[in-house]
TIMI-2910 file (N, C-alpha, C, CB; in pm, 1 decimal, decimal comma, always signed):
<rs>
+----------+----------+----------+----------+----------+----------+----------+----------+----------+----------+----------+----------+------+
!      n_x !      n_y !      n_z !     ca_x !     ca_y !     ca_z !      c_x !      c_y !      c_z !     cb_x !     cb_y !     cb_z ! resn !
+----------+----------+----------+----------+----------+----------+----------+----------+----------+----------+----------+----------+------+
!   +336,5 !  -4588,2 !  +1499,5 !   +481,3 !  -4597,9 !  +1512,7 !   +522,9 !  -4743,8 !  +1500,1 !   +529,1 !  -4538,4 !  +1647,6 !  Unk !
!   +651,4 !  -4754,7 !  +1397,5 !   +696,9 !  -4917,0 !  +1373,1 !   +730,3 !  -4972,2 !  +1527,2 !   +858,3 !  -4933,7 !  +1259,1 !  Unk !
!   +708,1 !  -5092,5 !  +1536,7 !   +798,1 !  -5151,6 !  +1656,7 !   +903,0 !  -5235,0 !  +1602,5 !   +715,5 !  -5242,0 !  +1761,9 !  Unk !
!  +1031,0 !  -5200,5 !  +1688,7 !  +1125,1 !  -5263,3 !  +1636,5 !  +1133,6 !  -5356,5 !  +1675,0 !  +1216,4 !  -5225,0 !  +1634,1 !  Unk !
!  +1246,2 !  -5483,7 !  +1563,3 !  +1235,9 !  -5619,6 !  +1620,6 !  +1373,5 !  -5650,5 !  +1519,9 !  +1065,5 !  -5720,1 !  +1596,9 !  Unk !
!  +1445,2 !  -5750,7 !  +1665,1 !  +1570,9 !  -5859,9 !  +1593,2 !  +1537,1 !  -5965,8 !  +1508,1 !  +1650,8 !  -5941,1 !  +1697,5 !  Unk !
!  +1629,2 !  -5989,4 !  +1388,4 !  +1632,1 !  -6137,9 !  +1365,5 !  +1734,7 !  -6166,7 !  +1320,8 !  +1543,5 !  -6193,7 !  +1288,5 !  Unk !
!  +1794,9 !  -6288,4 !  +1353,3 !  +1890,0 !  -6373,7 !  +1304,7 !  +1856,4 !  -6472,9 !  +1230,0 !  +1953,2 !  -6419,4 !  +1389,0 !  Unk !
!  +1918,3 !  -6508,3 !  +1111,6 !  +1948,2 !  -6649,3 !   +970,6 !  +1992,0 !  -6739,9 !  +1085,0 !  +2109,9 !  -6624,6 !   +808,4 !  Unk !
!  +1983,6 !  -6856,3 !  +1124,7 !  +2044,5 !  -6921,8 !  +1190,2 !  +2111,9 !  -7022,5 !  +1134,3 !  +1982,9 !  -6950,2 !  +1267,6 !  Unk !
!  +2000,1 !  -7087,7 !  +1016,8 !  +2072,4 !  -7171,5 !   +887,0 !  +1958,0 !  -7163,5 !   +796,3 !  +2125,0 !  -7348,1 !   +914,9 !  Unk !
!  +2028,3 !  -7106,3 !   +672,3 !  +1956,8 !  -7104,3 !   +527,8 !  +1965,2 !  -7262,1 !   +491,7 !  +2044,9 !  -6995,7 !   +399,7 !  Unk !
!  +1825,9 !  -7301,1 !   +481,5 !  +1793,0 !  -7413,6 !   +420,5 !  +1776,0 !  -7435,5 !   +286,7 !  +1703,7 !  -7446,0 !   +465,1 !  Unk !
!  +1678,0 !  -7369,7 !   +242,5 !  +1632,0 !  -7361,1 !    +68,5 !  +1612,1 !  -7248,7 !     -2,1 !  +1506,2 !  -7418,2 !    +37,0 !  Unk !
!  +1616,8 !  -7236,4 !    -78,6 !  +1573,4 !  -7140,0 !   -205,9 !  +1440,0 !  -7226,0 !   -281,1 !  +1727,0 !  -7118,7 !   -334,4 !  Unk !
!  +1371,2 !  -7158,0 !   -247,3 !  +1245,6 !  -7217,9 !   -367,8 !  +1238,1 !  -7154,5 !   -454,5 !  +1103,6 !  -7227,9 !   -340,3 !  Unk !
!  +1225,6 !  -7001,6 !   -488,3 !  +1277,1 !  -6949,3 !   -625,9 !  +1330,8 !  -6817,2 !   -563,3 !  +1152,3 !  -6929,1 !   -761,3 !  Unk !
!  +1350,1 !  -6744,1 !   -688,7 !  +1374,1 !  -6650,0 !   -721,6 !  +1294,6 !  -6544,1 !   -833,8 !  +1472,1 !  -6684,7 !   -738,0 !  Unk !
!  +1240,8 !  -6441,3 !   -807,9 !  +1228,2 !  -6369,7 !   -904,1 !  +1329,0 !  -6226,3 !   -973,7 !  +1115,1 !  -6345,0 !   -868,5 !  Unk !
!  +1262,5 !  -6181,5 !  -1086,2 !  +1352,0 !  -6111,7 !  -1152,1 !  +1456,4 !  -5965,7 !  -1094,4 !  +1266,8 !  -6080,7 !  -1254,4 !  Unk !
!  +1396,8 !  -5951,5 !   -989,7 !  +1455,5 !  -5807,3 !   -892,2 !  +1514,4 !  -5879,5 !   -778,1 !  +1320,1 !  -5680,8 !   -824,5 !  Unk !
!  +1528,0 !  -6026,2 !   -774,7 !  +1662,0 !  -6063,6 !   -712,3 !  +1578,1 !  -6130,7 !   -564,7 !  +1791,1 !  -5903,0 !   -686,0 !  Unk !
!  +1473,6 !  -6079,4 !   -533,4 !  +1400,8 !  -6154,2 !   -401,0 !  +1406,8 !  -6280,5 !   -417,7 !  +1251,6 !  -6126,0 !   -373,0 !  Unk !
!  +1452,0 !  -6342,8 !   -323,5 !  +1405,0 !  -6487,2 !   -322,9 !  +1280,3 !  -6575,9 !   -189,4 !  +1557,7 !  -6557,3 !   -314,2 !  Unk !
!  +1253,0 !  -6651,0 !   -251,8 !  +1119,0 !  -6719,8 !   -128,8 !  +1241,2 !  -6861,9 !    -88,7 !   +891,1 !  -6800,8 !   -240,5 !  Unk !
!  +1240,5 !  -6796,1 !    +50,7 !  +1333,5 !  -6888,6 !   +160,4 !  +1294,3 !  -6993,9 !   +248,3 !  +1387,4 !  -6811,5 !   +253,4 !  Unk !
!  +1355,4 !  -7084,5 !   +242,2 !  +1287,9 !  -7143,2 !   +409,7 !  +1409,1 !  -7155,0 !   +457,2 !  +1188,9 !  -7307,1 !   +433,0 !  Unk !
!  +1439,3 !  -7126,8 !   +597,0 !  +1546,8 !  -7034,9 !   +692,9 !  +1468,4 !  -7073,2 !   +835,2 !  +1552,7 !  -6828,9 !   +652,4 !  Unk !
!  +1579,1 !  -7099,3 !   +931,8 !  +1529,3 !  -7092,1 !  +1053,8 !  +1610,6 !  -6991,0 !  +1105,7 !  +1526,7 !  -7215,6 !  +1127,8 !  Unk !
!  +1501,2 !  -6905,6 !  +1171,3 !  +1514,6 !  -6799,8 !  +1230,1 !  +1468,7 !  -6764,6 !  +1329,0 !  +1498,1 !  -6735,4 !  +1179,0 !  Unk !
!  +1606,6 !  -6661,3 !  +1395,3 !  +1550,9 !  -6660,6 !  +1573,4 !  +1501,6 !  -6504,4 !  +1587,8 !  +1707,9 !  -6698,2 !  +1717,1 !  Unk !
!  +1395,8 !  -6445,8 !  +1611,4 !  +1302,9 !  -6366,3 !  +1614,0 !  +1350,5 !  -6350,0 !  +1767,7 !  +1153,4 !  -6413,8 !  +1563,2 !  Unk !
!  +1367,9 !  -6191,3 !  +1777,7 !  +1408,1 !  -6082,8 !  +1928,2 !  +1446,7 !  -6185,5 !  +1991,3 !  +1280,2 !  -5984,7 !  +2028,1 !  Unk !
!  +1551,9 !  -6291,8 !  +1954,2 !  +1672,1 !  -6384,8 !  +2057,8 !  +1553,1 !  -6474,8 !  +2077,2 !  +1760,9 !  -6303,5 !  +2233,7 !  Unk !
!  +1454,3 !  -6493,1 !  +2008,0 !  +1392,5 !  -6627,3 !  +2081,6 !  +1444,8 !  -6738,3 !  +2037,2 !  +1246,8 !  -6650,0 !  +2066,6 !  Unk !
!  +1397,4 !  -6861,4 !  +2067,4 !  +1497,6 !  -6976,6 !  +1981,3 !  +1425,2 !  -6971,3 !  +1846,3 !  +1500,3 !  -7160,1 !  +2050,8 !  Unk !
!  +1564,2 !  -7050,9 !  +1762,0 !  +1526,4 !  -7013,6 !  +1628,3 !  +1373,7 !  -7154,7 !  +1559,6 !  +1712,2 !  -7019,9 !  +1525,3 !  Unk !
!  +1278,5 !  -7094,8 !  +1448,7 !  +1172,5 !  -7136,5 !  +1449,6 !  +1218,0 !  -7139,0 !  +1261,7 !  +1042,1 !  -7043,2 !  +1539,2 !  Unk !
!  +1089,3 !  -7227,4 !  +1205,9 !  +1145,7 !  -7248,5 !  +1065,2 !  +1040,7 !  -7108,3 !  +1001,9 !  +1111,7 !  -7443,2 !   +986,5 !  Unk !
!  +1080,2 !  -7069,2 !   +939,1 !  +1058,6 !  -6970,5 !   +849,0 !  +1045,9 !  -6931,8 !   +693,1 !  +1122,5 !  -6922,3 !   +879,8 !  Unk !
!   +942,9 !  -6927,6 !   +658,3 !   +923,1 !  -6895,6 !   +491,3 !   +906,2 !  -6816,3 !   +476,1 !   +846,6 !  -6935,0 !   +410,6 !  Unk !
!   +929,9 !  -6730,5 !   +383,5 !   +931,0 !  -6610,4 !   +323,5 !  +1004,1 !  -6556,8 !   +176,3 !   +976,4 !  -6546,5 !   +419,7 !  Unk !
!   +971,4 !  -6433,3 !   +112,3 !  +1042,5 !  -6349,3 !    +60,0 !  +1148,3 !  -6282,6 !    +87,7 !   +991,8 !  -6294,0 !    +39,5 !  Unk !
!  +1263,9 !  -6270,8 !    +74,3 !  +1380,4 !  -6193,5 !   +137,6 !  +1463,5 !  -6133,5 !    +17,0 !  +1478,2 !  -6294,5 !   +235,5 !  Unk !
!  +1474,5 !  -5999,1 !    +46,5 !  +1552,8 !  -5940,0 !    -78,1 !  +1689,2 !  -5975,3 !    -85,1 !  +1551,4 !  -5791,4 !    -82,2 !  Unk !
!  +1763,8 !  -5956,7 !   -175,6 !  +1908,2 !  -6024,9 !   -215,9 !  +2011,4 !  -6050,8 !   -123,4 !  +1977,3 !  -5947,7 !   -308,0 !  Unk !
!  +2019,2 !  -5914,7 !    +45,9 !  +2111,0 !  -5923,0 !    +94,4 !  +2053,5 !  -5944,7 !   +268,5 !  +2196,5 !  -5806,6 !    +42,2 !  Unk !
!  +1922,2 !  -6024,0 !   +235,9 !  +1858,0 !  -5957,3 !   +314,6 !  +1822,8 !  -5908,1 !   +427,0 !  +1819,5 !  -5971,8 !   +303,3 !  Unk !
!  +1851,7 !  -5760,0 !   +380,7 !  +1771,8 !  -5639,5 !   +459,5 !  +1684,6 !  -5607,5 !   +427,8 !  +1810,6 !  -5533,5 !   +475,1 !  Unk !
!  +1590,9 !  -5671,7 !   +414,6 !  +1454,6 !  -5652,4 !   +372,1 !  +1365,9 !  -5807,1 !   +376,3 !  +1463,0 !  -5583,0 !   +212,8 !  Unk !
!  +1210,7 !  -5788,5 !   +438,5 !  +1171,8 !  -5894,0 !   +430,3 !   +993,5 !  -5854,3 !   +357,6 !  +1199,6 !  -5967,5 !   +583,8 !  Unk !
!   +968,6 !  -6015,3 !   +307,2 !   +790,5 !  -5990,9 !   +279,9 !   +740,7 !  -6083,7 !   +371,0 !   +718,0 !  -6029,3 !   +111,6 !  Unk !
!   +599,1 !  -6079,6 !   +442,4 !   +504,4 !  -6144,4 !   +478,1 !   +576,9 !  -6302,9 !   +458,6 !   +371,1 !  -6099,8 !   +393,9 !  Unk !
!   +539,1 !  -6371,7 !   +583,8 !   +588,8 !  -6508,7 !   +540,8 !   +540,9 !  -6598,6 !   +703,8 !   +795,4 !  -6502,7 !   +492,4 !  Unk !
!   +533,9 !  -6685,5 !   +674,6 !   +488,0 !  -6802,4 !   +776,3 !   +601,2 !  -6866,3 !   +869,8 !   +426,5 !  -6926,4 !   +689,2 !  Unk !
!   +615,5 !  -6835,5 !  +1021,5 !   +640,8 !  -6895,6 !  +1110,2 !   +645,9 !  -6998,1 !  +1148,6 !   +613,0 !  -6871,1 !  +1153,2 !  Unk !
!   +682,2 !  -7122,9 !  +1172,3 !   +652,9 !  -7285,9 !  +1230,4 !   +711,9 !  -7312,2 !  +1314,6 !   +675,5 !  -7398,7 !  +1157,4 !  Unk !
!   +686,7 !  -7403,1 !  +1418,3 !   +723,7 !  -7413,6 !  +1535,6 !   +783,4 !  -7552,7 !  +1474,1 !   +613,5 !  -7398,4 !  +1661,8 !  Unk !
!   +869,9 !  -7671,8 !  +1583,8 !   +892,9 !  -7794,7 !  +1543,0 !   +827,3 !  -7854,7 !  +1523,0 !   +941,3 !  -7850,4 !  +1585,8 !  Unk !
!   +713,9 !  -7872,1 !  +1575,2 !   +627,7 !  -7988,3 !  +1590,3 !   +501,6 !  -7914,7 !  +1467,6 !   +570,3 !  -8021,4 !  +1787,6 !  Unk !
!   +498,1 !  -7780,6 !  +1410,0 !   +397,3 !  -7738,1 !  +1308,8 !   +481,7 !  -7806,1 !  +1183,3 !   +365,6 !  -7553,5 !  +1300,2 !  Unk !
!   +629,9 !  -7800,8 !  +1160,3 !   +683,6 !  -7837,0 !  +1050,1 !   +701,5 !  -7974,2 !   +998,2 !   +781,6 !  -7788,1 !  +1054,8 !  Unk !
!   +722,0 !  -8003,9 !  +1138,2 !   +697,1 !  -8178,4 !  +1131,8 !   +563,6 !  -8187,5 !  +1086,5 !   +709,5 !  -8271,1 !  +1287,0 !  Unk !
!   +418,0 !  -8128,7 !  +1116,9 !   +308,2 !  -8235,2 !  +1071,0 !   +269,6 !  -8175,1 !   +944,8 !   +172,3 !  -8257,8 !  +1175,6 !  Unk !
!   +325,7 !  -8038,6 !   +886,9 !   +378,9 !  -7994,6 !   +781,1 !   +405,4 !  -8078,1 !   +648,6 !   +480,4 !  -7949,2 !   +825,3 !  Unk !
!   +539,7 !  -8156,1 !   +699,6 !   +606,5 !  -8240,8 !   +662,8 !   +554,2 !  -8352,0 !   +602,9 !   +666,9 !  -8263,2 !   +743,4 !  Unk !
!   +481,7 !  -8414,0 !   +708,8 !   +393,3 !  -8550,8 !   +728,2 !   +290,2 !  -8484,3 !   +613,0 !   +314,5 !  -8593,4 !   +917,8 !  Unk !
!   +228,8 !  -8410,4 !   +592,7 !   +132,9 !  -8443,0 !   +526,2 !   +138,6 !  -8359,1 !   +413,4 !    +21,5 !  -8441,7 !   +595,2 !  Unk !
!   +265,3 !  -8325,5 !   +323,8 !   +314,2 !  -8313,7 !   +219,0 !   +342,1 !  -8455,8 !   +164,3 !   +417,6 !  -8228,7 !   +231,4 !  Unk !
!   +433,0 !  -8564,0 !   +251,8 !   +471,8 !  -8659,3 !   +205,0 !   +354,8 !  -8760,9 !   +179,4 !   +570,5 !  -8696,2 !   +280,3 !  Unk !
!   +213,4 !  -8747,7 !   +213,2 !   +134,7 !  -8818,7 !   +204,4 !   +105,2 !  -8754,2 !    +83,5 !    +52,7 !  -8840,0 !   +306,7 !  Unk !
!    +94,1 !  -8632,7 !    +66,5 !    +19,5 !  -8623,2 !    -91,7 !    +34,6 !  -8683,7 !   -230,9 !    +32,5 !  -8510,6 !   -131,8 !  Unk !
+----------+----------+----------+----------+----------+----------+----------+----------+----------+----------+----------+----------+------+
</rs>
């Protein structure tokens, strides 16, 4: 049996793309069953009500995230 669960967009940050059936791969911070909101990547369909598999980050995961993108 599914378990259900809230989420709220809190602020759409980016679009990294889009493919041809309209999904796009987001980064969005989002607040998961009212917790505070956390940064979020993913697939999300056009309006979205619908989500794919996607990675969670806390502040301090995005920050060293961050840090060591900008080093590359």
């Amino acid at each position: 049996m599914a378990q259900e669960f809230s989420y709220e967009i809190v602020e759409e940050i980016a679009v990294l793309s889009e493919n041809p059936k309209g999904w796009r791969k987001e980064l969005n911070l989002v607040s998961w069953n009212g917790r505070p909101p956390k940064f979020d990547l993913r697939d999300w369909a056009p309006e979205h009500e619908k989500m794919g598999k996607g990675v969670t980050l806390s502040n301090e995961e995005f920050e060293a995230l961050r840090k060591t993108i900008k080093e590359m």
